[in-house]
C-alpha positions as a Markdown table, in Angstrom:
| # | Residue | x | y | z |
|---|---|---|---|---|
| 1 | Unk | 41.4 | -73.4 | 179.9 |
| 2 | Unk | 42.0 | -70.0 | 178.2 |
| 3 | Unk | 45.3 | -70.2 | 178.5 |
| 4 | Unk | 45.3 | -73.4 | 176.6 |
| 5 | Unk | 43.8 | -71.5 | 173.5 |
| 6 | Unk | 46.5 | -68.9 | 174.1 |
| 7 | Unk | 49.2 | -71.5 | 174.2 |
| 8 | Unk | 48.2 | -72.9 | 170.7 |
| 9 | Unk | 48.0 | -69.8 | 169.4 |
| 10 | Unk | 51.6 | -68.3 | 170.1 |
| 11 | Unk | 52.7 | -71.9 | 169.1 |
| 12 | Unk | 51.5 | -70.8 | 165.5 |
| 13 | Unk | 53.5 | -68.0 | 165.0 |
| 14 | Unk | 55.2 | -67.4 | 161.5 |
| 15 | Unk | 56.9 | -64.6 | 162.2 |
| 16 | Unk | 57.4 | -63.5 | 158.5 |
| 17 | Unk | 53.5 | -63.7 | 158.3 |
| 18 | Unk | 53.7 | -61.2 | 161.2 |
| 19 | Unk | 55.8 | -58.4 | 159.6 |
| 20 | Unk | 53.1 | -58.7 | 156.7 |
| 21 | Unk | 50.1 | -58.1 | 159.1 |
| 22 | Unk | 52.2 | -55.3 | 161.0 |
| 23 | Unk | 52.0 | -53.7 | 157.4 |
| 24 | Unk | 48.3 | -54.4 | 156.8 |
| 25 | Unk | 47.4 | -53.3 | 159.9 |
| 26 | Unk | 49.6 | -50.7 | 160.8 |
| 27 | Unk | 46.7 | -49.1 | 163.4 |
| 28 | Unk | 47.6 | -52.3 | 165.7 |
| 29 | Unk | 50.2 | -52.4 | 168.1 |
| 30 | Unk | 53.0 | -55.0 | 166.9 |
| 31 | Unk | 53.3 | -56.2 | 170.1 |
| 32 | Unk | 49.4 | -57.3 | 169.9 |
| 33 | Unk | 50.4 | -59.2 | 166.6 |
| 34 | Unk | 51.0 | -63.2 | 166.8 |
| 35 | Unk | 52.0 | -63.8 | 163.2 |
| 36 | Unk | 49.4 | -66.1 | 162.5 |
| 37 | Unk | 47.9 | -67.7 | 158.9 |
| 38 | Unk | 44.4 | -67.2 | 158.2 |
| 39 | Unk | 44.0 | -70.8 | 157.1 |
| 40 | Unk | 45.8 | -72.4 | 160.0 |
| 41 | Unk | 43.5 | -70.1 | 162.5 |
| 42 | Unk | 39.8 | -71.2 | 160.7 |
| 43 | Unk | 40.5 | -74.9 | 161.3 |
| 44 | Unk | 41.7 | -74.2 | 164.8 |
| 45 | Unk | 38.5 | -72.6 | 164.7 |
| 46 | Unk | 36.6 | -75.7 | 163.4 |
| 47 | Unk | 38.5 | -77.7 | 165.8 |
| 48 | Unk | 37.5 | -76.3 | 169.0 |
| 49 | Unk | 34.2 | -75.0 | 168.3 |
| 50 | Unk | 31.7 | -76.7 | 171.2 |
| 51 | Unk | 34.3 | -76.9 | 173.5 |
| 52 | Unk | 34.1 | -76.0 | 176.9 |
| 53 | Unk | 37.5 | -73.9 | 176.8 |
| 54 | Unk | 36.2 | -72.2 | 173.6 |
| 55 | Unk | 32.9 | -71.0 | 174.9 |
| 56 | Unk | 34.6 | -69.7 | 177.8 |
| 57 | Unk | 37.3 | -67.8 | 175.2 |
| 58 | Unk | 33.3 | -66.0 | 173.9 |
| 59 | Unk | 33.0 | -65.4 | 177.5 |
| 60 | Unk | 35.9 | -62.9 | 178.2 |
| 61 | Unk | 36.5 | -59.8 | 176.5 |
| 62 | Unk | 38.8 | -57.9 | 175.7 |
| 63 | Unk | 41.5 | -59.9 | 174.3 |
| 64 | Unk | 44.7 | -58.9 | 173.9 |
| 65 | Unk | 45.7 | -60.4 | 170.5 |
| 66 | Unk | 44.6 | -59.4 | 166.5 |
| 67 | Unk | 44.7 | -63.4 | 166.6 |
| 68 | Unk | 42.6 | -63.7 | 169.6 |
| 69 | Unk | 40.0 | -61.8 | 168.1 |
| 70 | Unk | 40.1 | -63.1 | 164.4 |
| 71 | Unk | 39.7 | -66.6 | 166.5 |
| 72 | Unk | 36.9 | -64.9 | 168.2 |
| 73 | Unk | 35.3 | -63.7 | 164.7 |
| 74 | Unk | 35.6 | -67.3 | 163.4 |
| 75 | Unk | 33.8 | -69.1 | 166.6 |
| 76 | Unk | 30.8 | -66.8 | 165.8 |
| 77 | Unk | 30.6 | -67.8 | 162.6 |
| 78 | Unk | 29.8 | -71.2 | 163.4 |
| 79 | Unk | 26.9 | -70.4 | 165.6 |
| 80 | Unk | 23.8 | -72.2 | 163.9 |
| 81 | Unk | 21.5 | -70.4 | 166.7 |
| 82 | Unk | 20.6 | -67.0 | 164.9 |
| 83 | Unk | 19.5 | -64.9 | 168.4 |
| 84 | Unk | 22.6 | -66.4 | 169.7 |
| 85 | Unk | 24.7 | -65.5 | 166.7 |
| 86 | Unk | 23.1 | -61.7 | 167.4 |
| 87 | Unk | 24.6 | -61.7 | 170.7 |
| 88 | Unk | 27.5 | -62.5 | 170.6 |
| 89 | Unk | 28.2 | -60.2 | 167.9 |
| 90 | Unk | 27.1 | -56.9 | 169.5 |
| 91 | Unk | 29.1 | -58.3 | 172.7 |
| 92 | Unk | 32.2 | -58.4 | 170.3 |
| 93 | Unk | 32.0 | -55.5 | 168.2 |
| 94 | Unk | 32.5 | -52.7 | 170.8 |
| 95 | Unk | 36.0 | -54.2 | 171.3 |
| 96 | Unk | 36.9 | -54.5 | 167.2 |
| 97 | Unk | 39.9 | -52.4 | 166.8 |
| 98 | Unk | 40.7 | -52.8 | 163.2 |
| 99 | Unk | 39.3 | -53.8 | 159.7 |
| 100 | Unk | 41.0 | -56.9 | 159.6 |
| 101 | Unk | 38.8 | -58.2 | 162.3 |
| 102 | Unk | 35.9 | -56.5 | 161.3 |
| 103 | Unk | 35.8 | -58.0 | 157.7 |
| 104 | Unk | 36.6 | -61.3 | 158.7 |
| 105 | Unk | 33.3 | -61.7 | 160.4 |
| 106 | Unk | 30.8 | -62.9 | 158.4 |
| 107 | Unk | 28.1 | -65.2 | 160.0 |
| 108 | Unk | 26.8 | -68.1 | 157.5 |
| 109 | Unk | 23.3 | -67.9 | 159.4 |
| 110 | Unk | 23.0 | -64.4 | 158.3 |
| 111 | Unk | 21.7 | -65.6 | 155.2 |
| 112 | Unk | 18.9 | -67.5 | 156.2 |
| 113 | Unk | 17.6 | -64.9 | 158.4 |
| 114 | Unk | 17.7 | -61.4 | 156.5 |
| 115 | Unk | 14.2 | -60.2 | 157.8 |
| 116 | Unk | 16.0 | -60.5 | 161.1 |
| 117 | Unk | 18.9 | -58.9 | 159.9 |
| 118 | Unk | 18.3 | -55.8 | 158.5 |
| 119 | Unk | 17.0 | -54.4 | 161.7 |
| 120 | Unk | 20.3 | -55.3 | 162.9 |
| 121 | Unk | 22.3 | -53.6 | 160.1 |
| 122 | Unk | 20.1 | -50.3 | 160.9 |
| 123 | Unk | 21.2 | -50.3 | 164.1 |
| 124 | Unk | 25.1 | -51.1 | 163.4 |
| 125 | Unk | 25.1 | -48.3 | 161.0 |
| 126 | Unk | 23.9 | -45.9 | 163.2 |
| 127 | Unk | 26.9 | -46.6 | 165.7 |
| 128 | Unk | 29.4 | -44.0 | 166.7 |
| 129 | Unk | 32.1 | -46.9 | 166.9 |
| 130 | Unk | 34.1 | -47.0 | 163.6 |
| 131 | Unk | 34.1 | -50.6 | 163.3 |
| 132 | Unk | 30.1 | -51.7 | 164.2 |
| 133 | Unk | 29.2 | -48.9 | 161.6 |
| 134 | Unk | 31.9 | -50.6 | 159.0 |
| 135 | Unk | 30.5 | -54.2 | 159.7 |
| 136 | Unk | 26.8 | -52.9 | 159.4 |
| 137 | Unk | 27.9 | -51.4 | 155.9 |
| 138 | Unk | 29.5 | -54.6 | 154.5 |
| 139 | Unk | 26.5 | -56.9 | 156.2 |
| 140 | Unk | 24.6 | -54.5 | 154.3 |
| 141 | Unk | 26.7 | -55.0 | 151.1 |
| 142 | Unk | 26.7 | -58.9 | 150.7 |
| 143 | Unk | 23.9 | -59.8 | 151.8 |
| 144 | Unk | 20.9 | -56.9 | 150.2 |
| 145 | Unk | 22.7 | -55.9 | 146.7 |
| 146 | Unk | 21.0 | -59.1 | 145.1 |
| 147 | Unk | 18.0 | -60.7 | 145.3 |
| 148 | Unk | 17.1 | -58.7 | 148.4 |
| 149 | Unk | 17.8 | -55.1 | 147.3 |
| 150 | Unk | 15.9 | -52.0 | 147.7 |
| 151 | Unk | 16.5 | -48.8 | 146.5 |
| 152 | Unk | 16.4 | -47.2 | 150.8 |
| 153 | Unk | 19.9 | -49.4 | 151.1 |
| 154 | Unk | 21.5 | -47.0 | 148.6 |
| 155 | Unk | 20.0 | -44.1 | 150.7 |
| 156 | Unk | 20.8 | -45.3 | 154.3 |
| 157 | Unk | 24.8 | -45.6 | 152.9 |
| 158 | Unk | 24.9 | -42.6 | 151.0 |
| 159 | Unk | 23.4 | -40.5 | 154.1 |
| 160 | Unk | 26.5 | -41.6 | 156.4 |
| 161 | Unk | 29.1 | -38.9 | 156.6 |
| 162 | Unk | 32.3 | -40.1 | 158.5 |
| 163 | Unk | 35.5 | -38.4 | 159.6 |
| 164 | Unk | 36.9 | -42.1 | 159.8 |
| 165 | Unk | 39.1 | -44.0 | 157.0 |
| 166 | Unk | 37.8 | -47.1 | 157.4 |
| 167 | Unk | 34.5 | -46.2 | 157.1 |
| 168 | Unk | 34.7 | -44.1 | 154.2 |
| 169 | Unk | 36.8 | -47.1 | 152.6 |
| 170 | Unk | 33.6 | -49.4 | 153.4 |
| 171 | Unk | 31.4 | -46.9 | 152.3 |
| 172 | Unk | 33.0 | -46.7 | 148.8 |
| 173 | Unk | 33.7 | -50.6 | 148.4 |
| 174 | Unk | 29.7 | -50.7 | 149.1 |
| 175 | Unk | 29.0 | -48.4 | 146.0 |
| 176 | Unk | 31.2 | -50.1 | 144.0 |
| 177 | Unk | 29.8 | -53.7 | 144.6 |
| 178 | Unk | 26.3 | -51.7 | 144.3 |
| 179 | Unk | 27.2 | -50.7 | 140.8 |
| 180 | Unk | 28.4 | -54.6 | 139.5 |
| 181 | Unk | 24.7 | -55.5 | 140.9 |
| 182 | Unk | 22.3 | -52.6 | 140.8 |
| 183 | Unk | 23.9 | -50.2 | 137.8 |
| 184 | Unk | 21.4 | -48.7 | 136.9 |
| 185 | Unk | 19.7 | -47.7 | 140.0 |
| 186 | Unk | 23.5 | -47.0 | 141.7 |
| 187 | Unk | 24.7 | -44.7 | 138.7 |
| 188 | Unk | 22.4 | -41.7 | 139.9 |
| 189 | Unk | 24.2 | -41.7 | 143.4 |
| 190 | Unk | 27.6 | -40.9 | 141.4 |
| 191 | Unk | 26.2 | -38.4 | 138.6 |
| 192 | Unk | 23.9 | -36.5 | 140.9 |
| 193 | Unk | 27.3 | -36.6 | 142.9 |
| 194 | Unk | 25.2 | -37.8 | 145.9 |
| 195 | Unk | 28.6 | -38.9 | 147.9 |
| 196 | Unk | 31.4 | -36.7 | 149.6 |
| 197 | Unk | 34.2 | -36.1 | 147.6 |
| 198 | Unk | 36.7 | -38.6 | 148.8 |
| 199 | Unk | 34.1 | -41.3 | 149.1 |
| 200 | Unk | 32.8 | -40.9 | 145.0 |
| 201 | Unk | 36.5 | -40.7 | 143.6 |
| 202 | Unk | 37.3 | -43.8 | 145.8 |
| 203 | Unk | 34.1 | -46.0 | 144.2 |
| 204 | Unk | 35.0 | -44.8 | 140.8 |
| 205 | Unk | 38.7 | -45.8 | 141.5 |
| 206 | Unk | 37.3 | -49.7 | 143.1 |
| 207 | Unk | 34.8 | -50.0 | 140.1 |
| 208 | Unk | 37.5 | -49.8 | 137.3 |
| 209 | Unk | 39.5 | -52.4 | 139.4 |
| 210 | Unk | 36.4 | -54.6 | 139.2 |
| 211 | Unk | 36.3 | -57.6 | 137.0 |
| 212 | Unk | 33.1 | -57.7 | 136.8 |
| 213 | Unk | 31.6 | -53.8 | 135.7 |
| 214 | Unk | 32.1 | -53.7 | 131.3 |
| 215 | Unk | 34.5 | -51.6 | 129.6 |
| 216 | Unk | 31.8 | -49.7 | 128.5 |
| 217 | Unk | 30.6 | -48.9 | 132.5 |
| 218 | Unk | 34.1 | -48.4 | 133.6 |
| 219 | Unk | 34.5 | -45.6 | 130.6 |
| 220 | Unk | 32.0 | -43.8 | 131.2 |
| 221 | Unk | 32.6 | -43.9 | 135.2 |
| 222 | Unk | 36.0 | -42.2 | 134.3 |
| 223 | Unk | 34.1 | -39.1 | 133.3 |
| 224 | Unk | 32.6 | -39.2 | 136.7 |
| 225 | Unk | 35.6 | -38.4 | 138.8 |
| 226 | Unk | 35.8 | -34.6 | 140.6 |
């Protein structure tokens, strides 16, 4: 019944939307790149969610498509079941091989259940692999900036030091969301020049592209830059 998922999904293809992804994702094999359109791949999503063949599809892992796994990533985020949600998750993210993956996952039960998921996000940032420590950072990001923030979130980003791109990228995009919410409490973490060089220039840069930090901020964060 796998193979039936499989089937749909090389009967997709676009293959001009594949030489864009080969060029977004350039870490990914082409030959492990369907072509696919986002849009076209969350109703397929929607469609098969609850059936048998696509709870065995959760069942096997690895996969050997970006598809397959963006498919994967949007079947999890239909789980109502937090626990189960959980699961699945941490089954998945040791086999993550890229960001486009990783960013695509966000679970909509993750926002009824943030005293359950902060633990969570401790752990996942506390991961050697690049891509569970890059999903605990944005989980981190859009769902404790708000109403939900604390000062220690600042802290537990700004202590991870990273040899990897895609964390370092996450880490910065976190600041810089962390500075259209929390300003004032955020700024200190670029002044005090808290972050490694890379990372700070990288927020600064993010924040002026920002549509929503003032002239004003985005001035005075110029001034900021090593």
């Amino acid at each position: 019944m796998g193979d039936k998922i499989l089937q749909d999904l090389l009967e997709f293809q676009d293959s001009k939307y594949k030489a864009f992804y080969m060029k977004l994702i350039p870490n990914i094999d082409p030959n492990k790149i369907i072509g696919i359109r986002t849009p076209l791949l969350k109703k397929y999503a929607k469609d098969i969610f609850g059936r048998v063949d696509a709870e065995k599809f959760l069942s096997i892992l690895p996969h050997t498509y970006y598809e397959e796994n963006n498919l994967h990533s949007f079947l999890i985020m239909q789980i109502k079941d937090f626990d189960r949600c959980i699961y699945e998750i941490e089954r998945f993210l040791p086999f993550v091989d890229n960001w486009g993956t990783c960013d695509s996952l966000r679970p909509e039960i993750f926002s009824k259940n943030k005293k359950e998921l902060l633990p969570c996000i401790y752990r996942w940032i506390s991961s050697e692999h690049t891509y569970t420590k890059r999903f605990g950072i944005q989980m981190l990001m859009v769902h404790f900036l708000d109403s939900d923030f604390d000062e220690v979130f600042l802290e537990a980003v700004a202590d991870i030091k990273s040899n990897e791109y895609y964390v370092n990228m996450m880490i910065a995009w976190f600041f810089a969301t962390a500075l259209v919410f929390q300003y004032e409490k955020t700024l200190p973490f670029l002044t005090d020049k808290r972050l490694d060089k890379w990372v700070h220039n990288k927020t600064l840069s993010k924040a002026n592209d920002s549509f929503r930090i003032t002239p004003e901020q985005k001035a005075f964060l110029k001034t900021l830059k090593i």
